[in-house]
C-alpha positions as CSV (number, residue, x, y, z in Angstrom):
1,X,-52.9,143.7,132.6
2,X,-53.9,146.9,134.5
3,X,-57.6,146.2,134.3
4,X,-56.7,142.8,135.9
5,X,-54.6,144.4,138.8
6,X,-57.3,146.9,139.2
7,X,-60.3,144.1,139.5
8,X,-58.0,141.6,141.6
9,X,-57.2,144.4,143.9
10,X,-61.5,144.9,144.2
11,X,-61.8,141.2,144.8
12,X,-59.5,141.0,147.5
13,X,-61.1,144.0,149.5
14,X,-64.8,142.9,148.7
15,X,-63.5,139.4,149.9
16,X,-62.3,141.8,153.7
17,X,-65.8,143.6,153.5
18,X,-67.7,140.1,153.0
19,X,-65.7,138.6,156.1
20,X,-66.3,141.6,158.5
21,X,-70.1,141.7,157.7
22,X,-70.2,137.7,158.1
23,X,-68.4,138.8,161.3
24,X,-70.3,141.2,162.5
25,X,-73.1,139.5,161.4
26,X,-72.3,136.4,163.9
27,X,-71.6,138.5,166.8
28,X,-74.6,140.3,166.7
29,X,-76.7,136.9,166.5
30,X,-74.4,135.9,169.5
31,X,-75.3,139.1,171.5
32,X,-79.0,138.6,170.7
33,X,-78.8,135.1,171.8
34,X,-77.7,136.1,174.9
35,X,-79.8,139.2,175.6
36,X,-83.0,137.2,174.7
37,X,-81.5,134.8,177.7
38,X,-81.7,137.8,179.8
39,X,-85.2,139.1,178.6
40,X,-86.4,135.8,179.3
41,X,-84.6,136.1,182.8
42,X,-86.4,139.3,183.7
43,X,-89.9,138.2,182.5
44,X,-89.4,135.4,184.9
45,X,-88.1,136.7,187.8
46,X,-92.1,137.9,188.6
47,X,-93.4,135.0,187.6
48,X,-91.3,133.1,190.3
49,X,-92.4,135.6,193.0
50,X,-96.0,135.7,192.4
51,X,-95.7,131.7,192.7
52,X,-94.0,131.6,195.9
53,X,-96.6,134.6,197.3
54,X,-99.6,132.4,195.8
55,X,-98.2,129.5,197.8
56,X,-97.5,131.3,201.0
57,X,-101.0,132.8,200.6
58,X,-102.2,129.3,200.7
59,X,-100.2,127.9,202.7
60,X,-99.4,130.3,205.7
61,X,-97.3,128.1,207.8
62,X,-94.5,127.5,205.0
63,X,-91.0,129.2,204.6
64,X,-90.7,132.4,203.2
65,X,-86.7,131.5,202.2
66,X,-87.6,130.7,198.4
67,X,-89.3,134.0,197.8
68,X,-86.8,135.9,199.8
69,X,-84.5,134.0,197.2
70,X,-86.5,135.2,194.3
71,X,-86.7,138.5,195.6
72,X,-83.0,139.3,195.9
73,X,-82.4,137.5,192.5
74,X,-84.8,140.4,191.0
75,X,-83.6,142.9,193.3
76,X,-79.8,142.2,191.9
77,X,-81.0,142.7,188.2
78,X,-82.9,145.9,188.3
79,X,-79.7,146.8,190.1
80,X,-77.3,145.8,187.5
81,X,-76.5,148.1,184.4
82,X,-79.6,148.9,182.3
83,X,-80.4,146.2,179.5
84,X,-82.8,143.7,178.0
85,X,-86.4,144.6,179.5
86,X,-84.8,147.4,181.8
87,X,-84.7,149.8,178.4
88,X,-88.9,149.8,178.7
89,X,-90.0,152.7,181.2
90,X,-92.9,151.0,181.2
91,X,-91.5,148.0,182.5
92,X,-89.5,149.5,184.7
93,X,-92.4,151.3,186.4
94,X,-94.2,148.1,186.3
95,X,-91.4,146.4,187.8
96,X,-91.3,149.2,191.0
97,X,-94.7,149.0,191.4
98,X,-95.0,144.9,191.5
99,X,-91.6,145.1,194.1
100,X,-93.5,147.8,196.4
101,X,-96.5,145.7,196.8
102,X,-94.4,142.2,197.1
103,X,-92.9,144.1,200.1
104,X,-96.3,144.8,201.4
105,X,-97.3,141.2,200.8
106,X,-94.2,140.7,203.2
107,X,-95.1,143.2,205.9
108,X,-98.8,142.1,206.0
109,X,-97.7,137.7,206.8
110,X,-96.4,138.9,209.6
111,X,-99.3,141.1,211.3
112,X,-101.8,138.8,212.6
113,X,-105.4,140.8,212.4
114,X,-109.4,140.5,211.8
115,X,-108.2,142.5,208.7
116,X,-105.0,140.7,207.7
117,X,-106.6,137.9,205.5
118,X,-109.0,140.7,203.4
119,X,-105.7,142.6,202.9
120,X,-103.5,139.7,202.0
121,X,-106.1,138.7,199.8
122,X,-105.8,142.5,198.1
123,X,-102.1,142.6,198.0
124,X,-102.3,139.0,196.0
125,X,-104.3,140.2,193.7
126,X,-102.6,143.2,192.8
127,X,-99.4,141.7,192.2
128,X,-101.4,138.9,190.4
129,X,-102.4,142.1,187.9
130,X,-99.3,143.9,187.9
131,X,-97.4,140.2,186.9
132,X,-100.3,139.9,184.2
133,X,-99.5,143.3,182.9
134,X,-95.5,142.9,183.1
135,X,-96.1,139.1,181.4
136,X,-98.4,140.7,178.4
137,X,-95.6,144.4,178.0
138,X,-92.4,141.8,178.3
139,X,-93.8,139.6,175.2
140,X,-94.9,143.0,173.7
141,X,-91.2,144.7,174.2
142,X,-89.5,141.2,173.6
143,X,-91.5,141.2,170.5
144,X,-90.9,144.6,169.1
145,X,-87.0,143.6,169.8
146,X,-87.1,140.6,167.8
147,X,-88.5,142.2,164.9
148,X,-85.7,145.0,164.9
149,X,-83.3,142.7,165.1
150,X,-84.8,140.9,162.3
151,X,-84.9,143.8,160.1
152,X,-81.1,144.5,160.8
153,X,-80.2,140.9,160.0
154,X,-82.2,140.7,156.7
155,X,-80.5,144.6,155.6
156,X,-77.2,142.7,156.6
157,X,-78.3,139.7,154.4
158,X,-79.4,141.8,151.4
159,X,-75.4,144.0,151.7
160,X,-74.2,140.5,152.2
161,X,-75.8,139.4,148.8
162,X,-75.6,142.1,147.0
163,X,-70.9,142.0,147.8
164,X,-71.5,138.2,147.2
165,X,-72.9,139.1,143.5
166,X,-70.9,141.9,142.8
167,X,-67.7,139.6,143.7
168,X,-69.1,136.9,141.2
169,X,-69.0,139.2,138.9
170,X,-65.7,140.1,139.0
171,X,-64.7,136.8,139.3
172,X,-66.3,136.0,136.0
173,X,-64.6,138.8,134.8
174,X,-61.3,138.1,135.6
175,X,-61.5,134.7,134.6
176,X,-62.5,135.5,130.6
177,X,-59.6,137.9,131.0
178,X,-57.4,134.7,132.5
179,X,-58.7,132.8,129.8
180,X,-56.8,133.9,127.2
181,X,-53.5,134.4,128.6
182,X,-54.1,130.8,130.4
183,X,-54.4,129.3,126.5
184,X,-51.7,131.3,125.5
185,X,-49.5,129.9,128.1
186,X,-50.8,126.4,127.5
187,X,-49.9,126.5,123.6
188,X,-46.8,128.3,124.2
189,X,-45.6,125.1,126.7
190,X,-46.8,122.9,124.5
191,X,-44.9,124.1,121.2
192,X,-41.4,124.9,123.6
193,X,-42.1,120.6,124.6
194,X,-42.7,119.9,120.7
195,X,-39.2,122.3,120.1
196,X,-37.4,120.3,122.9
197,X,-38.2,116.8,121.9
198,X,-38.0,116.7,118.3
199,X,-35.3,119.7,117.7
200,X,-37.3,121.0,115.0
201,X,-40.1,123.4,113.9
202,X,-41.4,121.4,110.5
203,X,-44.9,120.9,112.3
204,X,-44.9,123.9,114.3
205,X,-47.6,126.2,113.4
206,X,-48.4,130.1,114.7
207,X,-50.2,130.2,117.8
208,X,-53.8,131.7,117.1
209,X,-55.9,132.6,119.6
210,X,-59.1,134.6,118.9
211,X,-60.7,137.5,121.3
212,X,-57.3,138.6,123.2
213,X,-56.5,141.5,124.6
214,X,-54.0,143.7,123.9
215,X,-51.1,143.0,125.7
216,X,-51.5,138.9,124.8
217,X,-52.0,139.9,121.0
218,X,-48.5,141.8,121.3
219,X,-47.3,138.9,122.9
220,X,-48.5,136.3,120.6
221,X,-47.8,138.5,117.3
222,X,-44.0,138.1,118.8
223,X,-44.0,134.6,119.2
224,X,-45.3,134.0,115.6
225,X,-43.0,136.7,114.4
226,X,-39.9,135.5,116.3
227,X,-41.1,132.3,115.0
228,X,-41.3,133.6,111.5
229,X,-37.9,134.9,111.4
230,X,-36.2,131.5,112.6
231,X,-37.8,129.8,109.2
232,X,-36.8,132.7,106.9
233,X,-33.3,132.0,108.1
234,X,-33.1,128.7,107.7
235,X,-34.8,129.1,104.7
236,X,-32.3,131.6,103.4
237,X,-29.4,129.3,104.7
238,X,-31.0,126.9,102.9
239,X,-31.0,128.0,100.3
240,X,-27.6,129.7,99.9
241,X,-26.2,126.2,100.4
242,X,-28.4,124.5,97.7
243,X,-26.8,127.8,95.5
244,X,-23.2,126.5,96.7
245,X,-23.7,122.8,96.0
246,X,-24.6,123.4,92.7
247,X,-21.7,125.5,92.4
248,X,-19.6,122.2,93.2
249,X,-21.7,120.4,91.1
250,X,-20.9,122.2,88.2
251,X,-17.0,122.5,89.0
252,X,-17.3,118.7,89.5
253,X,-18.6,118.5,86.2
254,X,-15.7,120.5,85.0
255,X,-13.3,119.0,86.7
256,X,-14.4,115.2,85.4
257,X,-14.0,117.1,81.6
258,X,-11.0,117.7,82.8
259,X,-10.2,114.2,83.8
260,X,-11.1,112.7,80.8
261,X,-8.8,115.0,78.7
262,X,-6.0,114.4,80.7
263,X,-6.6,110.8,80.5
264,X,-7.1,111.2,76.9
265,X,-3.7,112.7,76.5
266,X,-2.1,110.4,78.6
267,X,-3.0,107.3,76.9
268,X,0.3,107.3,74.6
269,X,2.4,109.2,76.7
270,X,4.7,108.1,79.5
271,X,4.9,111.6,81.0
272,X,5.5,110.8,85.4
273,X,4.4,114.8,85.8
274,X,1.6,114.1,83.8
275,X,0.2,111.4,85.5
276,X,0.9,113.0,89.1
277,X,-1.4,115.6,87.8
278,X,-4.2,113.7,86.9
279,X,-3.8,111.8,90.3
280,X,-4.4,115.6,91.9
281,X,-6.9,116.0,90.1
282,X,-8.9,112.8,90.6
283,X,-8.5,113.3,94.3
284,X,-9.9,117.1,94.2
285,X,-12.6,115.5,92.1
286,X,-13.3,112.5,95.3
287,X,-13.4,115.8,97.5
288,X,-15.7,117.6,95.9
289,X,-17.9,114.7,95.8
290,X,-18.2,114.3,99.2
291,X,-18.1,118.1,99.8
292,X,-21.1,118.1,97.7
293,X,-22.7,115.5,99.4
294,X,-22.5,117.2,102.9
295,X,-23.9,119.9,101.6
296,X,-26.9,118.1,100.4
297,X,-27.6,116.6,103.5
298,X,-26.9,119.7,105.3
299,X,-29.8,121.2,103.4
300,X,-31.8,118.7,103.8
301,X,-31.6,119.0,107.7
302,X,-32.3,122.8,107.3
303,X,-35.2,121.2,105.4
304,X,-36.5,119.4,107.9
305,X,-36.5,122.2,110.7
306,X,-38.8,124.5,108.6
307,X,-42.6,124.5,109.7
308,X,-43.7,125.4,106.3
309,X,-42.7,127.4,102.9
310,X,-43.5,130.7,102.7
């Protein structure tokens, strides 16, 4: 029973360490869901501006309000606390030097010069290349993160496995060691129903159960020993009262001599004391009889309760 305490007590904190790693497990997809969200932000947030400055380059006479929207949008995340694409220097430098030349972009639509359209032109296209740049080291930092995480999950899969197997195991285990005792139980039930609903142990045989441990053999050698010991009683009651009815048998015997000899006297005589003692006699005689008679039966009830002769 110690091994079983031992292993149950394994299964129940394998089962803890299974639940925290699902756990953990499920908040670290949650927190990559929702970082990739954010990468995707980021990455974004330069596509949007370079469309509104492509427009406005285009189209002179339109609003600047959407990119001035944009622009605080990516302002307010490279301002916030550093995650997602903000760990890559690279980026980041990217990112200052795409924001320095969107600022120029701004401060050139408003000067009106023989030069203004060459330099707007030049601005365009340097924040064209510097969004082409940040598009192709986004996917390549977006990328690299994806196949971390990847890694971690499948190492988290394999620990995940490998408790899952080991808990199997154990499981198996414990339930070959359950086996046993689970059969003992069972036959043990089963002959105490047999006991209670006939009152007797004439078909009741040892309970025998093969590959037990040691604690279930020592509690199945008692049951067949106790069980033992009830039939050698009533064995040895048994007998001792087929011994005494025999005994009464043979007084009986006696006694009917006896009878007859008193009769045999008492066939020309008129004796009264005589004859009263002959009637005492007789009735002893009825007695024994019957007392003779109980005693057979009796037996034969002890008879019946024995499982079989030794």
């Amino acid at each position: 029973m110690k091994k079983i305490k031992i292993v149950g007590a394994l299964i129940f904190l394998l089962s803890l360490a299974l639940a925290a790693i699902f756990y953990h497990t499920s908040k670290t997809i949650s927190q990559h869901n929702a970082l990739m969200s954010i990468m995707n932000e980021q990455k974004n947030f330069t596509q949007e501006i370079s469309k509104h400055i492509f427009y406005i380059y285009q189209y002179p006479e339109s609003t600047t309000k959407r990119l001035d929207e944009s622009i605080k949008l990516f302002s307010n995340s490279m301002s916030g606390r550093e995650q997602g694409l903000q760990k890559s220097k690279k980026i980041i430098d990217l990112w200052n030097n795409f924001y320095l030349h969107v600022q120029h972009f701004r401060d050139s639509i408003k000067i009106s010069s023989p030069y203004s359209n060459t330099l707007l032109e030049k601005e365009v296209k340097t924040i064209y290349n510097i969004n082409f740049a940040l598009i192709l080291e986004s996917d390549k930092f977006i990328k690299g993160y994806k196949k971390d995480f990847e890694e971690r999950l499948n190492n988290y899969k394999t620990v995940e496995y490998l408790l899952f197997l080991i808990l199997l195991f154990l499981l198996l285990y414990i339930f070959t060691q359950l086996k046993d005792v689970i059969a003992f139980v069972q036959k043990f039930l089963f002959a105490s129903k047999k006991i209670l609903s006939k009152s007797s142990i004439k078909e009741l045989q040892p309970i025998k159960i093969n590959n037990i441990n040691s604690n279930m053999h020592n509690a199945n050698d008692n049951f067949n020993t106790f069980l033992e010991k009830i039939n050698g009683s009533i064995q040895d009651a048994s007998s001792s009262i087929e011994h005494s009815y025999k005994s009464l048998e043979i007084v009986e015997q006696n006694i009917e001599d006896l009878v007859e000899l008193i009769y045999t006297m008492n066939e020309g005589s008129r004796d009264q004391e005589l004859r009263k003692k002959e009637d005492a006699i007789i009735q002893s005689f009825e007695e024994l009889g019957i007392s003779t008679k109980k005693l057979i039966n009796l037996k034969k009830d002890l008879d019946n309760l024995i499982f079989h002769n030794k």
